[in-house]
C-alpha positions in Angstrom: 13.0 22.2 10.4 10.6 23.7 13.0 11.0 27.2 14.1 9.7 28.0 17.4 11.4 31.5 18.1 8.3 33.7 16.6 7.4 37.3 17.6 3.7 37.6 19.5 4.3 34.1 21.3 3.1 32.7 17.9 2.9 28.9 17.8 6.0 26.7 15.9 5.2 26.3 12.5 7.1 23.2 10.4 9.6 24.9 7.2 9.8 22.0 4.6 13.2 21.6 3.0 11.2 21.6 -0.2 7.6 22.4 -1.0 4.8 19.6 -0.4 4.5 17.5 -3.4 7.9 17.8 -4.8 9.8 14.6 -3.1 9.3 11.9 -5.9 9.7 8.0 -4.9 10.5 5.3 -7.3 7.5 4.1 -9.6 5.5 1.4 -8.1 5.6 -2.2 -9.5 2.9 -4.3 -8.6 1.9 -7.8 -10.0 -1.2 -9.7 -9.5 -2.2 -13.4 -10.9 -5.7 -15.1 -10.3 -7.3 -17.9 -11.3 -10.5 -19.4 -11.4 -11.9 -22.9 -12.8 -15.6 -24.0 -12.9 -16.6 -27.9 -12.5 -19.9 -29.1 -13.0 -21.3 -32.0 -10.6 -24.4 -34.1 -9.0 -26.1 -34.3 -12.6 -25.4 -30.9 -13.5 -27.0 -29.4 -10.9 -24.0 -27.7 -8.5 -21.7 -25.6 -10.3 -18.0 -25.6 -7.7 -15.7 -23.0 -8.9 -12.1 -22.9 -6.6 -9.9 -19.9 -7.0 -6.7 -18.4 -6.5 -5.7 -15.0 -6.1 -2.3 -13.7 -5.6 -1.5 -9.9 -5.2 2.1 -8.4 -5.2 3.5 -11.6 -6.5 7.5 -10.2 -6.5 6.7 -8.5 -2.8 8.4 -5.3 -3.8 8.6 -2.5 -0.9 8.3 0.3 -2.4 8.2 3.7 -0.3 4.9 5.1 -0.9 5.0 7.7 2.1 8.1 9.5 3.8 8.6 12.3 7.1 9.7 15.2 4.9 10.6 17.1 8.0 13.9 17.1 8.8 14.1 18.3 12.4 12.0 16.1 13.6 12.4 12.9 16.1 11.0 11.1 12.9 12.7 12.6 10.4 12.9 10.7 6.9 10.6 8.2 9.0 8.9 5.4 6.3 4.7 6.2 6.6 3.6 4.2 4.0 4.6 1.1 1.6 3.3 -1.1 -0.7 1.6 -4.0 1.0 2.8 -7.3 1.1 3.0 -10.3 -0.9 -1.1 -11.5 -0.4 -2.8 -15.1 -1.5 -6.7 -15.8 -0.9 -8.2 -19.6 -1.7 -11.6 -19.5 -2.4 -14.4 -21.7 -3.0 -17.8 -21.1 -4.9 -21.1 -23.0 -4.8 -23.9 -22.7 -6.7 -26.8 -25.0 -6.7 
């Protein structure tokens, strides 16, 4: 909650309904896969290697960040998550 009313026209200060660091979220999950295959071609001479990577493969959204002030416009407002489910295709040449 915010208190406002302070002697000496003292600015607002922000009173925490519990101290900083004590608000606990659930334990994050996150599950990743990747693979990567090598093929030789032209006579041995180019190495092609294509690859899959796949973060966060079960998209959990788990709360990393929350408003802990409660009389605010934003209170219990969601600051941070766990990203998204995330795939990357790549290709590499050597020669």
């Amino acid at each position: 909650m915010n208190v406002t009313s302070r002697s000496n026209q003292a600015g607002s200060v922000a009173a925490l309904i519990a101290p900083r660091g004590t608000q606990r979220f659930k334990y994050s999950q996150n599950f990743g896969l990747s693979v990567h295959k090598s093929f030789t071609v032209l006579h041995e001479r180019v190495k092609i290697g294509p690859s899959l990577d796949i973060h966060n493969i079960f998209n959990f959204s788990t709360i990393l960040g929350q408003q802990p002030n409660q009389d605010s416009a934003n209170a219990n407002y969601v600051d941070y998550m766990l990203t998204p489910r995330l795939a990357r295709l790549g290709v590499v040449v050597s020669f």
